[in-house]
C-alpha positions in Angstrom: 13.5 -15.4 32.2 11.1 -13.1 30.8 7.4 -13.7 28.7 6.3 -12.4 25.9 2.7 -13.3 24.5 1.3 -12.4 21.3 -1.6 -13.3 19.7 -2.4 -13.9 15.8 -5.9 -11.8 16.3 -6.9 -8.3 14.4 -7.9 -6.9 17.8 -5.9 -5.2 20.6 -6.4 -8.0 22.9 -1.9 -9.0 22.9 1.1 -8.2 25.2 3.5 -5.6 22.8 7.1 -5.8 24.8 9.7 -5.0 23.1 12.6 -3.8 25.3 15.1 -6.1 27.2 18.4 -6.7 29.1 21.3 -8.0 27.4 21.1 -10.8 30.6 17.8 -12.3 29.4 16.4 -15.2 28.0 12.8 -14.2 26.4 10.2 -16.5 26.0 8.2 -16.0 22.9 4.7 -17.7 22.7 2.7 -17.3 19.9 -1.5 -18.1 19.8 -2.6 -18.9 16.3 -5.8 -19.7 15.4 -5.8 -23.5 14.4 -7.9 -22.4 11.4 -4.6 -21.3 9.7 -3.2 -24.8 9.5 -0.1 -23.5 10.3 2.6 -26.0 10.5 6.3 -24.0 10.5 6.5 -21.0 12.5 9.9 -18.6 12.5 11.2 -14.9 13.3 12.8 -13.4 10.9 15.0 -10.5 12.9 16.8 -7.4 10.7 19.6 -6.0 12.4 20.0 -1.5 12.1 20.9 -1.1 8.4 20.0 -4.0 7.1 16.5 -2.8 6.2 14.3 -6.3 5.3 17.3 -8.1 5.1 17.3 -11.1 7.1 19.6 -11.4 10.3 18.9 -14.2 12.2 16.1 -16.3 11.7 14.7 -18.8 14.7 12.2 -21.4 15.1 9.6 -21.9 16.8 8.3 -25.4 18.3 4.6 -26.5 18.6 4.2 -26.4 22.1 0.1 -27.4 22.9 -3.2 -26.6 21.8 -5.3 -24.0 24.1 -9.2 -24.0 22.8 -9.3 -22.7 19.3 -4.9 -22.2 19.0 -1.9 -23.6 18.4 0.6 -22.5 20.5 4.4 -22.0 19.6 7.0 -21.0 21.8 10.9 -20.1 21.1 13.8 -19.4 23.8 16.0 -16.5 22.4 19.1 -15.4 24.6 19.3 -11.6 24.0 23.2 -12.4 24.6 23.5 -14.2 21.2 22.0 -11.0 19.0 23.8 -8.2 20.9 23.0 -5.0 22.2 21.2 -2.4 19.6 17.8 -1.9 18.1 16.3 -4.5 15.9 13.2 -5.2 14.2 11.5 -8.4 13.4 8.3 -10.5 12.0 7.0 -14.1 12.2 6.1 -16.2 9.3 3.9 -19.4 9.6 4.1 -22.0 7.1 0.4 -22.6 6.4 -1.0 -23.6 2.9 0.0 -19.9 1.9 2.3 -18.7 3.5 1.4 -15.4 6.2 3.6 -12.4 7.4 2.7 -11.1 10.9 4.3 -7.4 12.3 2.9 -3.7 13.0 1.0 -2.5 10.5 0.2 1.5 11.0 -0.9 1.0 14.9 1.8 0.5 16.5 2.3 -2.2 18.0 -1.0 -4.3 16.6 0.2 -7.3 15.1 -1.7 -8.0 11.9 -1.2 -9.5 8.2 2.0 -8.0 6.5 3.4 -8.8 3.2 6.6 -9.8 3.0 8.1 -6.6 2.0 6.6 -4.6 4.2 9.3 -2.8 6.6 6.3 -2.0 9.5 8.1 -4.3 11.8 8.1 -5.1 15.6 10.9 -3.3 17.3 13.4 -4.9 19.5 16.1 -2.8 21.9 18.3 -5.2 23.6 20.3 -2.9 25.9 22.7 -3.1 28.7 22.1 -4.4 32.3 22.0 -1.3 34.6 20.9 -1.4 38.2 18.1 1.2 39.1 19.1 4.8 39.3 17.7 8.1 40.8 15.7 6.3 43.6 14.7 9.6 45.0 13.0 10.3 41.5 10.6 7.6 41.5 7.2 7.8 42.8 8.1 11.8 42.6 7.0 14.9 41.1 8.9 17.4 39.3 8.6 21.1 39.5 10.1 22.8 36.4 10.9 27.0 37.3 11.6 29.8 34.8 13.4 31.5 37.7 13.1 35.3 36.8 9.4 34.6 36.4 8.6 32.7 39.4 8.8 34.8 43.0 11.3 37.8 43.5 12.7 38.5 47.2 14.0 42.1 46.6 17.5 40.9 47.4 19.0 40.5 43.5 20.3 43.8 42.4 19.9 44.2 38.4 22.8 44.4 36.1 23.8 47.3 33.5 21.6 47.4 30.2 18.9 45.6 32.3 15.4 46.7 31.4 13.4 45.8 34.7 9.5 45.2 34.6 8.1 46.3 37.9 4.8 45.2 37.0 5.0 41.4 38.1 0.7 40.8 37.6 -0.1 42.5 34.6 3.4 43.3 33.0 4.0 42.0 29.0 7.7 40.6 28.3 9.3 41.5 25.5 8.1 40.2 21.6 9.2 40.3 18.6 7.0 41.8 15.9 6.8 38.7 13.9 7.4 35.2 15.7 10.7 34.3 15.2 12.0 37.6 14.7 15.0 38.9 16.7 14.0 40.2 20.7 16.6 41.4 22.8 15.3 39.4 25.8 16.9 42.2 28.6 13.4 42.4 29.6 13.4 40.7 33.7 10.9 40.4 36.0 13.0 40.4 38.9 12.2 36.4 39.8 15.4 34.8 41.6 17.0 32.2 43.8 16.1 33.5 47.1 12.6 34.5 45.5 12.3 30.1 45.2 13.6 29.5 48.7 10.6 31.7 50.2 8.3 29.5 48.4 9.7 26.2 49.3 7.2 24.9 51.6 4.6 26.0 48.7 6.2 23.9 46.2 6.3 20.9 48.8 2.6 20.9 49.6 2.5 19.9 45.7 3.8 16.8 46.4 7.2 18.3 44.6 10.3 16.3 45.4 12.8 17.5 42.9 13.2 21.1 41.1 13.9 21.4 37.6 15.6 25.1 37.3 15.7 27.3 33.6 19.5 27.8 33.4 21.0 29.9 36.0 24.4 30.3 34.8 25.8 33.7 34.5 24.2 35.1 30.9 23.3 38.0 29.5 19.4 36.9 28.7 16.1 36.4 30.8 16.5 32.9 30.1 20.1 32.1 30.1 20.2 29.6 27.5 23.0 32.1 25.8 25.6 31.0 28.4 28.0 33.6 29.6 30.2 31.8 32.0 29.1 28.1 33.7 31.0 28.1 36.7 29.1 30.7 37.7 25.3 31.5 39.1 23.4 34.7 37.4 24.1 37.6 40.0 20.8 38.5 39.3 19.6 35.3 40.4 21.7 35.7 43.8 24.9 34.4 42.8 26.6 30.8 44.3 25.2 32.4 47.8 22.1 32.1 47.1 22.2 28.5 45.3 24.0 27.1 48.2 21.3 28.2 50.4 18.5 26.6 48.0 20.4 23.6 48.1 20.1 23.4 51.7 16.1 24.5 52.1 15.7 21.9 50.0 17.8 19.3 51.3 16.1 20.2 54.3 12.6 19.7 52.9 13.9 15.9 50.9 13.7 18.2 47.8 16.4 17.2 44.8 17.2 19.5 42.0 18.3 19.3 38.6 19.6 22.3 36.2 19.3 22.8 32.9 22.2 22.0 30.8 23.3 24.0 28.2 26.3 22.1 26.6 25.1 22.2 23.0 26.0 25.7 22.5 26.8 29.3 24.9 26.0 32.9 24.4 28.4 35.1 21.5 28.3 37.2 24.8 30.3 35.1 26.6 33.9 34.0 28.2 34.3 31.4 25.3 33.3 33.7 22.3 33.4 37.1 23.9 32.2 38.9 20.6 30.8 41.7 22.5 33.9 42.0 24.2 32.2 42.0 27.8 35.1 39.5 29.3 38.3 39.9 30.0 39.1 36.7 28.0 40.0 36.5 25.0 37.4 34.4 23.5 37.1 32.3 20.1 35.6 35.1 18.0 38.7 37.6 18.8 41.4 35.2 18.0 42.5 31.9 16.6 45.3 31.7 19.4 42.1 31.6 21.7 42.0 28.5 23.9 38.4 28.3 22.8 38.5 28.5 19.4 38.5 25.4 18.6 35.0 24.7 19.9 33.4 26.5 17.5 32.8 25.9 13.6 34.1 29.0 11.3 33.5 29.0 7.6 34.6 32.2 7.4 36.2 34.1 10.5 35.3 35.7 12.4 31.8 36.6 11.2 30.4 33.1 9.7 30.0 30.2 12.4 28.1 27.6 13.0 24.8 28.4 15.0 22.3 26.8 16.9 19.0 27.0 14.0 21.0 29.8 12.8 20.8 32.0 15.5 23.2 34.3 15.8 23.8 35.1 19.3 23.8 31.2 20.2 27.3 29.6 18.6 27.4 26.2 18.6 29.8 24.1 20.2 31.4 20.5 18.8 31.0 18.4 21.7 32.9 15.8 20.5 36.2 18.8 21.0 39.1 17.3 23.2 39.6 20.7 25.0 35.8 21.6 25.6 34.9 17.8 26.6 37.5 18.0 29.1 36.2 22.1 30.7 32.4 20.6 30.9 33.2 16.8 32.0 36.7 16.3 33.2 38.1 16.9 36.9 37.1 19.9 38.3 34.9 21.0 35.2 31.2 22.4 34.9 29.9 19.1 35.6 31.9 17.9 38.5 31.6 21.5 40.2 27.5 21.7 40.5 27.5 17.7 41.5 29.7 18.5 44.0 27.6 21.4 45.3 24.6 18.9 46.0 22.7 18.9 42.7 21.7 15.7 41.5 21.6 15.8 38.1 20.9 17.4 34.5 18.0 18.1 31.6 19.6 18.1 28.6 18.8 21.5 26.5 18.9 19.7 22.6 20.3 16.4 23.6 20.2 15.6 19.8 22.6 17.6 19.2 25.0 16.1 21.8 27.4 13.2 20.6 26.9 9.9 21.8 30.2 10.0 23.4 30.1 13.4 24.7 26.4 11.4 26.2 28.9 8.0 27.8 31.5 10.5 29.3 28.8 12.5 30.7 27.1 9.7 32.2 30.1 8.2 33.6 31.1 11.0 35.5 27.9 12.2 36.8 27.7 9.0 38.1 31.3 8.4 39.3 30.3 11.4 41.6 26.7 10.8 42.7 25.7 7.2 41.7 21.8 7.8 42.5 22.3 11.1 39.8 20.0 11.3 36.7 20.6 12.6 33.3 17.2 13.6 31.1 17.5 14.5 27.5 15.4 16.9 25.4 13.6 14.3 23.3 10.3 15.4 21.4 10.2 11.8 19.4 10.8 8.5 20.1 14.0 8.4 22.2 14.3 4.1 21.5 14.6 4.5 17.5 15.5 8.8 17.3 17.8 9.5 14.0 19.0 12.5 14.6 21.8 14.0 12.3 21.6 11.6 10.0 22.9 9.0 13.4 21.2 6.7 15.1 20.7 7.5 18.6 21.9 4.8 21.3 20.1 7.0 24.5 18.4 4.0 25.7 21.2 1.1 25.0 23.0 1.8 28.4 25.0 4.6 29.9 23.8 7.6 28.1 20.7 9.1 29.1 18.2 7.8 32.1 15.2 9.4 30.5 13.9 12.3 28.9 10.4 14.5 28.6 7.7 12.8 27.8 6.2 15.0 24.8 4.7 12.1 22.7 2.3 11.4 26.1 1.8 15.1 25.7 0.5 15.4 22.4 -1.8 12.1 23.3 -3.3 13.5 26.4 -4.0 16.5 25.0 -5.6 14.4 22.0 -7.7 12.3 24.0 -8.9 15.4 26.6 -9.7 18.1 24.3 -11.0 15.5 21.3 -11.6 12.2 22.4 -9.2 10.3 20.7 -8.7 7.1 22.0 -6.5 5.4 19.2 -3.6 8.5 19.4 -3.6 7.9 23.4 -3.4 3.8 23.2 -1.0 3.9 20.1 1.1 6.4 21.9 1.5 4.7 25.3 1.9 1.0 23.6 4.9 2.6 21.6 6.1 4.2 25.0 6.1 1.1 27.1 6.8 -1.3 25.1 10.0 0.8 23.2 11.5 2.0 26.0 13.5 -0.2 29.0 11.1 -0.4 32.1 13.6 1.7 34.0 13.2 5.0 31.5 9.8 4.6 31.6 9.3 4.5 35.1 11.8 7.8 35.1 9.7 9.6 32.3 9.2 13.4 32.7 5.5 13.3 32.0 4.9 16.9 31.1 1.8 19.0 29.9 3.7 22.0 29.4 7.2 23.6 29.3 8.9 27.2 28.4 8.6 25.7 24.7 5.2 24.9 24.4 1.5 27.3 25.1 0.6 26.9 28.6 -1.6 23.7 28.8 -4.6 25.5 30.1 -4.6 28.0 26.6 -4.2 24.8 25.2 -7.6 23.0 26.6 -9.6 26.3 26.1 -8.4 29.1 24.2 -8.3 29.9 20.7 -6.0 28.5 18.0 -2.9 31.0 18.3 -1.8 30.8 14.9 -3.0 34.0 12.4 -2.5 36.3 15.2 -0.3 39.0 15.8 2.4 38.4 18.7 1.2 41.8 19.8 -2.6 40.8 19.4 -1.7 37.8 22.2 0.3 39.3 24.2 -2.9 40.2 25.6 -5.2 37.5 24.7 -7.1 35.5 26.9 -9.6 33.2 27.1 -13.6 34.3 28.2 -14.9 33.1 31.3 -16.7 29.7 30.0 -14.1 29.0 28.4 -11.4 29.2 31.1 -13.5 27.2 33.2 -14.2 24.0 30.7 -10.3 24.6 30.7 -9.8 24.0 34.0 -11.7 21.2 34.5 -10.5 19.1 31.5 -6.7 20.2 32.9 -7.9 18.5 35.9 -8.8 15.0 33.3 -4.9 15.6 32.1 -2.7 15.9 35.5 -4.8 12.8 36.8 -3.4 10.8 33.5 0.3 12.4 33.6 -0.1 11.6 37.5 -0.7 7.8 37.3 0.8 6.4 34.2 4.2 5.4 34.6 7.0 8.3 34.8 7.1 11.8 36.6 4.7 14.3 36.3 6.3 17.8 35.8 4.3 20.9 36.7 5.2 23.7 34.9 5.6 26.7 37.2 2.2 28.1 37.5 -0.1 25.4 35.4 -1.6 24.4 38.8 -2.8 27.9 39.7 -4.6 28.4 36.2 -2.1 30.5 34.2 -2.9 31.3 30.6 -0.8 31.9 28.0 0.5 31.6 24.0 4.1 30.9 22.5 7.1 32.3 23.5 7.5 34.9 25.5 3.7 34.9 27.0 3.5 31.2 28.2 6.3 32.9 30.7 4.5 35.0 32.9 5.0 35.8 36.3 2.9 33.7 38.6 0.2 35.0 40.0 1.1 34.7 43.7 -2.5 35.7 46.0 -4.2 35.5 42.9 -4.1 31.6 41.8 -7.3 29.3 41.0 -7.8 27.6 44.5 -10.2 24.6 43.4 -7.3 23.6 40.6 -4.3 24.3 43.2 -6.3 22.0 45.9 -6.8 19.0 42.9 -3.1 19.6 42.3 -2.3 18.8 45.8 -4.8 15.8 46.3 -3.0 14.2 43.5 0.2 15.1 44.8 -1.0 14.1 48.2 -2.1 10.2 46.4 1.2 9.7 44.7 3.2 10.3 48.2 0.9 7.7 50.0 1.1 4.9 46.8 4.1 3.2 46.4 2.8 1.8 43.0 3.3 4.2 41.0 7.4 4.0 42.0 7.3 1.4 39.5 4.4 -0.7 39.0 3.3 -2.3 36.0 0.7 -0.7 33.6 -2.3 -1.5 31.3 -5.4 0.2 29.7 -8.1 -1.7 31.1 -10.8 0.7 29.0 -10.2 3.3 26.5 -13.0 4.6 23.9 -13.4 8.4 23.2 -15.2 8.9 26.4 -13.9 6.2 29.0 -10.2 5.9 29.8 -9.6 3.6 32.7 -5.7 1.6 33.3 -4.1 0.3 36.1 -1.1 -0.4 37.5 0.0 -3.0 40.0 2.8 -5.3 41.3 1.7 -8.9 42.8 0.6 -7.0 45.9 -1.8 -4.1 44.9 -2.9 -2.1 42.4 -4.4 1.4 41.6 -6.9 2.1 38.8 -7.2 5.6 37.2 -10.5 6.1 35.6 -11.3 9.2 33.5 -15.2 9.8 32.1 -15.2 12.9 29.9 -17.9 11.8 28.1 -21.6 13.1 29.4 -22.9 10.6 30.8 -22.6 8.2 33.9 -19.8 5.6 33.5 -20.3 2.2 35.1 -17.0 -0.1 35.3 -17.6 -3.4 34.0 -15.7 -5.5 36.2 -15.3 -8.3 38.9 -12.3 -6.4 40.8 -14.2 -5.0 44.1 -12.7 -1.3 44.0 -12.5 0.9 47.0 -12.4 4.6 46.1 -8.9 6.4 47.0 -10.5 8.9 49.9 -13.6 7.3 51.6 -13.2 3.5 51.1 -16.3 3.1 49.6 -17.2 0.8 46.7 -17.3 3.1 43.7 -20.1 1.4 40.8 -20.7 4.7 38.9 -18.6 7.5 37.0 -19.5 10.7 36.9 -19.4 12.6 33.3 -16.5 14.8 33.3 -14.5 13.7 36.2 -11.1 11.3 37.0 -11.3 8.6 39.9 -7.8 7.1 41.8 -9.0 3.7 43.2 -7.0 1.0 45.1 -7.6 -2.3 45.5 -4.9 -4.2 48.1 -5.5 -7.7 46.3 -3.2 -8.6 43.4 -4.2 -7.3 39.8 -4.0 -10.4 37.4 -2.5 -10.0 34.1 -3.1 -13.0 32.3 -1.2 -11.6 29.0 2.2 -10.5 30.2 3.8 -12.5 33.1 7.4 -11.2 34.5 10.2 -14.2 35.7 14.0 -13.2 36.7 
């Protein structure tokens, strides 16, 4: 049986859970001050849809008094309301009547009215043993492939424009963002280029590459899909990615690819509207097996495109024909598994049906049990509408996890600004949505191929009023670079140690600048990286190998104002505190736990402004608040 503890105080000081296994039975406890008089107290639960309307309502029974509180507890069987998203409140009977929920924090329970729809979530979803075993306790390592090493061994294809200038070369831009860019622009960057580099990636700490797509495609980044059953000759064909797979395997290093299944190039097999295939694709005829993955208003020249973009057709997942060419027997999906990769990030995965999702799932996992499946999720992933729909990613056999950008956003929030309350808010609504296995799984990111590289973030300018061609050169003064650096240092040691994955963008470790899309994908800087930054990089990685809590131990924020962060996270046999000062002055920890510092094994009393600290302690952390029974 699982615990859950609130309290009826307007403070932080409560246990917000709100995820759980169709299997259990949850006991709710509630503290309320005696001053209320209360003397009837229920939980009125809403089902999806049903807005305020009432559900199921259940009691709760006076239990005992503790100090200055009534306690009531209630037994709910998660069985009896189902699998799906909920929401819910309490009311106590008192000489007027009081609503308690979520009022803007989330997850602070305070006064409601009740009308008001700021409710407490609830996901009840399916039993699932643990997956990706490999992943946890890991670190990701996400490559733009042309733009990360080149070996000299990739010959480039026909109306290729090649940059030879690999350190101070500019990709191509559009004049105004947004506008149309060929993208035939490559640096040369391929799979062979990755294997030389292998034993760099590992001293990171890496144990599983995330790739940019490498499927055959006309683009530097390959999300226009030409053909998926097969590799990018430019990136070394299915020679080369057999070969990676080996290194890797050789090295305990897993990778994932990028999937692409939400739409594929007009230059491809499937559409062919160029004409480059000998195929005859969807856009040439309606007799076209193909044709009937793609949405025509008018044909052949009005379709259906991904944001309207005319090169990228969309597909309809939920197709018979194209369900069974990227999922069924001896399909996309099956093919790559087979080859020895373990799994797939999920390019839009709001755009994916939830039963193109199940059938995915299913046979990922029919091939490699331990695989993963990550979506592209910038929201919420427990509660994400998307379409007008509901999504069920969380409820059981559709996604595993999917990139952390919410923690993102906060880190970033709390580094750069000091704010506390977007950084606690985000990571209550985090752990407390989302089943304990996704979280564990998160990928914890700072940057990606969608975002400005994190350091530009920290340091430089705001992008936005200039020119593309005014930062495609841009960068930040020397000052500023180096307060950038050190408060990047502040973020990986947060990404690091909360619960998920970090994910190191290709390049973020050795200090690489850069603004949107195209110039936050730069070659990296090989002989020329940012040694103190790589070496922190490595420490970290270095900590995460050696601690087995942060596989899966449990989490909580011990201190967080705008200059202190400190949390921990511990099972019943250790723990491991993360404290961050970025404030200026000297931190010292108020607190009875005798903590050893991570590297010397001394006792650490005082934080120094501007720095992050990893200490263990090999006694059990007490959390008096939430207790876990099974």
């Amino acid at each position: 049986m699982k615990f859950c503890e609130r309290k009826f105080i307007h403070d932080k000081d409560f246990s917000s859970f709100g995820a759980f296994s169709y299997d259990d039975k949850v006991l709710f406890k509630l503290k309320i001050p005696r001053r209320c008089g209360a003397s009837e107290v229920c939980m009125h639960l809403c089902g999806e849809g049903l807005e305020n309307k009432l559900y199921k309502r259940f009691d709760f029974e006076w239990e005992s008094i503790e100090g200055s509180f009534d306690i009531y507890t209630c037994i709910i069987d998660m069985a009896k309301i189902g699998v799906g998203l909920y929401y819910y409140k309490y009311e106590i009977d008192s000489p007027k009547s009081i609503f308690l929920g979520v009022g803007k924090k989330t997850g602070e329970l305070s006064l409601m009215d009740k009308n008001d729809s700021g409710m407490i979530q609830l996901l009840i979803y399916q039993e699932k043993s643990s997956c990706a075993k490999w992943m946890h306790g890991g670190i990701m390592y996400h490559i733009f492939v042309d733009r990360f090493n080149k070996s000299g061994k990739c010959k480039p294809k026909d109306n290729v424009v090649l940059n030879e200038d690999w350190y101070n070369g500019i990709p191509q831009f559009a004049d105004v963002p947004g506008g149309y860019v060929e993208n035939n622009m490559f640096f040369g960057g391929d799979l062979y280029g990755i294997i030389e580099k292998l034993d760099y990636i590992k001293s990171l700490g890496v144990t599983c590459l995330y790739l940019s797509p490498i499927f055959d495609a006309y683009s530097n980044h390959k999300y226009d899909t030409g053909d998926y059953m097969s590799v990018d000759s430019m990136f070394g064909s299915e020679k080369a990615l057999e070969e990676l797979i080996k290194e890797c395997k050789s090295r305990d290093i897993h990778i994932i690819f990028d999937g692409v299944f939400n739409h594929t190039g007009a230059d491809s097999i499937y559409f062919n509207k160029n004409g480059t295939y000998d195929s005859v694709g969807a856009y040439q005829s309606k007799n076209s097996p193909y044709y009937e993955w793609y949405n025509f208003s008018s044909y052949p020249d009005v379709y259906e495109c991904w944001w309207g973009v005319k090169i990228l057709p969309r597909v309809n997942s939920n197709c018979p024909s194209y369900q069974k060419f990227i999922l069924g027997d001896g399909g996309v999906v099956e093919k790559w598994m087979k080859k020895g990769i373990d799994g797939f990030r999920l390019d839009v995965a709001d755009e994916l049906s939830d039963d193109f999702l199940k059938i995915l799932n299913k046979k990922l996992k029919s091939i490699n049990p331990d695989g993963i499946i990550y979506g592209e999720v910038w929201e919420d992933a427990s509660n994400k509408i998307a379409y007008d729909k509901r999504k069920k990613y969380f409820l059981g056999n559709e996604l595993d996890s999917v990139m952390n950008y919410p923690l993102r956003e906060a880190v970033i929030n709390y580094v750069k600004y000091g704010n506390c309350d977007s950084f606690y808010d985000t990571c209550m609504m985090l752990y407390s949505h989302y089943p304990k296995h996704n979280a564990d799984l998160l990928m914890n990111l700072l940057g990606t191929h969608d975002t400005e590289r994190i350091l530009t973030v920290l340091g430089g300018e705001d992008g936005e009023g200039y020119t593309n061609k005014e930062l495609s050169t841009k960068k930040m003064t020397p000052n500023e670079r180096k307060n950038a650096i050190e408060l990047l240092k502040l973020c990986y040691a947060i990404i690091a140690t909360v619960p998920g994955v970090p994910c190191i963008y290709y390049g973020d470790e050795a200090g690489m600048e850069g603004y949107r899309d195209p110039f936050n994908r730069l070659p990296y800087p090989w002989g020329k990286e940012d040694k103190d930054l790589l070496d922190f990089y490595k420490k970290i990685g270095d900590i995460r190998r050696k601690e087995p809590i942060f596989k899966n131990g449990y989490f909580e924020i011990v201190e967080c104002n705008s200059d202190i962060l400190a949390f921990v996270r511990f099972d019943d046999n250790s723990f491991v505190i993360t404290v961050i000062n970025r404030g200026k002055d000297k931190y010292h920890l108020d607190s009875d736990i005798d903590l050893k510092s991570y590297d010397t094994g001394r006792a650490i009393k005082v934080f120094n402004p501007g720095c992050s600290y990893i200490l263990k302690g090999n006694c059990p952390y007490t959390n008096a608040r939430i207790e876990f029974y099974k």
